[in-house]
C-alpha positions in Angstrom: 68.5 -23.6 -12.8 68.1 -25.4 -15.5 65.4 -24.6 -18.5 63.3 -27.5 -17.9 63.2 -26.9 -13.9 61.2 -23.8 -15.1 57.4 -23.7 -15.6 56.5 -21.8 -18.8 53.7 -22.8 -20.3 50.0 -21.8 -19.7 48.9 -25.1 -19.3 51.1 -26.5 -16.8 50.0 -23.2 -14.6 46.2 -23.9 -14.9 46.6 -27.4 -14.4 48.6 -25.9 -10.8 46.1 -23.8 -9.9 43.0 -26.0 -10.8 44.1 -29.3 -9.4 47.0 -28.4 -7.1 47.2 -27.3 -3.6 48.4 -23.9 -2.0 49.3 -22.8 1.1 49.9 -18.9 1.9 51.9 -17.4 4.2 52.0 -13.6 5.2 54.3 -12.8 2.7 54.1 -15.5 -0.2 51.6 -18.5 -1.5 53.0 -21.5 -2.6 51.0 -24.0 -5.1 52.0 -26.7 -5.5 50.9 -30.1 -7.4 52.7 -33.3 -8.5 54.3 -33.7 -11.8 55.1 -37.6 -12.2 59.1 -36.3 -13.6 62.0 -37.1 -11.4 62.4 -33.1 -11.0 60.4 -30.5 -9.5 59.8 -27.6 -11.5 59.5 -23.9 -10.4 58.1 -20.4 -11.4 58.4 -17.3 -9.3 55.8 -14.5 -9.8 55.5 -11.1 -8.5 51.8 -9.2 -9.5 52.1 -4.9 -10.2 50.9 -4.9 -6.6 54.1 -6.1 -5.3 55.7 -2.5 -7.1 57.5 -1.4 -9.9 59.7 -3.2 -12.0 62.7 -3.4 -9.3 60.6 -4.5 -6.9 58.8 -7.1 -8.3 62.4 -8.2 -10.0 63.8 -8.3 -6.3 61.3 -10.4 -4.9 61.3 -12.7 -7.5 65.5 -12.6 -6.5 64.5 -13.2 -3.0 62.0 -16.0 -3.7 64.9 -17.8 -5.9 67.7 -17.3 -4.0 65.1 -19.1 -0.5 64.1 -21.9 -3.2 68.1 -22.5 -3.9 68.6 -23.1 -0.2 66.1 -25.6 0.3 65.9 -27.1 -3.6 68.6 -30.0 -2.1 66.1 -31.1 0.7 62.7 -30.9 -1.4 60.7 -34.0 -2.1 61.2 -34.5 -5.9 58.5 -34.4 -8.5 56.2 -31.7 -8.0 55.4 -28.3 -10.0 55.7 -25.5 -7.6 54.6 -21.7 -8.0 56.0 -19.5 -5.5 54.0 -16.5 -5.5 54.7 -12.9 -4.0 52.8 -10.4 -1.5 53.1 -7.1 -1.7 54.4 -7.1 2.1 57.5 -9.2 0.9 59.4 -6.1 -0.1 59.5 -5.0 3.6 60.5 -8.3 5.2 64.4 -8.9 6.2 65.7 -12.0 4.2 66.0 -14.3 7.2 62.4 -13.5 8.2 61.3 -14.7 4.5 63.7 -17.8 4.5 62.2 -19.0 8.5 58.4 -18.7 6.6 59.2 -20.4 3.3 61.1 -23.0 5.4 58.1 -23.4 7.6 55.5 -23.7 4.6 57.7 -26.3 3.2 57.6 -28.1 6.3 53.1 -27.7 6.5 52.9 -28.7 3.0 55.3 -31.7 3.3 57.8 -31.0 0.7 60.7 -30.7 2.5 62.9 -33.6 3.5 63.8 -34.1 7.3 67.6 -33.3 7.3 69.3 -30.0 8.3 71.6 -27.5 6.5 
């Protein structure tokens, strides 16, 4: 990923979380707003509740490795946080790359073609 595909500052996260949208699933919340660029942006966060330090840091890995899969087919434009229960740890992969896939799909970010 690139550095400017990656939301830093505290502004641009308040402006998510005040004005955006969010959708959560069982084992992740998305929010999710648009960002008038011609790239989405992305941050991937993981509270103490998710675990230590190698927990959280895995399912941050997880979360990255699901956005890379779909980040071809996503609408372009939008600031998106992807952020991490503390179940995630105990879901298989595929399980957590069926429910981002399916969030996408509520939220209308993702495009209509297939992998």
């Amino acid at each position: 990923m690139l550095k400017n595909n990656i939301l830093r500052r505290k502004k641009d996260f308040s402006r998510i979380y005040i004005k955006g949208k969010s959708f959560a699933s069982k084992y992740l919340i998305i929010f999710y707003n648009k960002n008038n660029l011609g790239y989405n942006r992305t941050a991937f966060l993981a509270s103490k509740k998710v675990g230590k330090s190698v927990k959280r840091n895995k399912a941050r890995r997880h979360m990255k490795e699901v956005y890379l899969l779909y980040k071809d087919r996503l609408v372009k434009g939008y600031d998106i946080i992807f952020i991490a229960r503390k179940n995630i740890i105990d879901v298989k992969f595929s399980e957590l790359v069926r429910t981002t896939e399916n969030i996408l799909r509520k939220i209308k970010l993702l495009s209509g073609e297939e992998i």
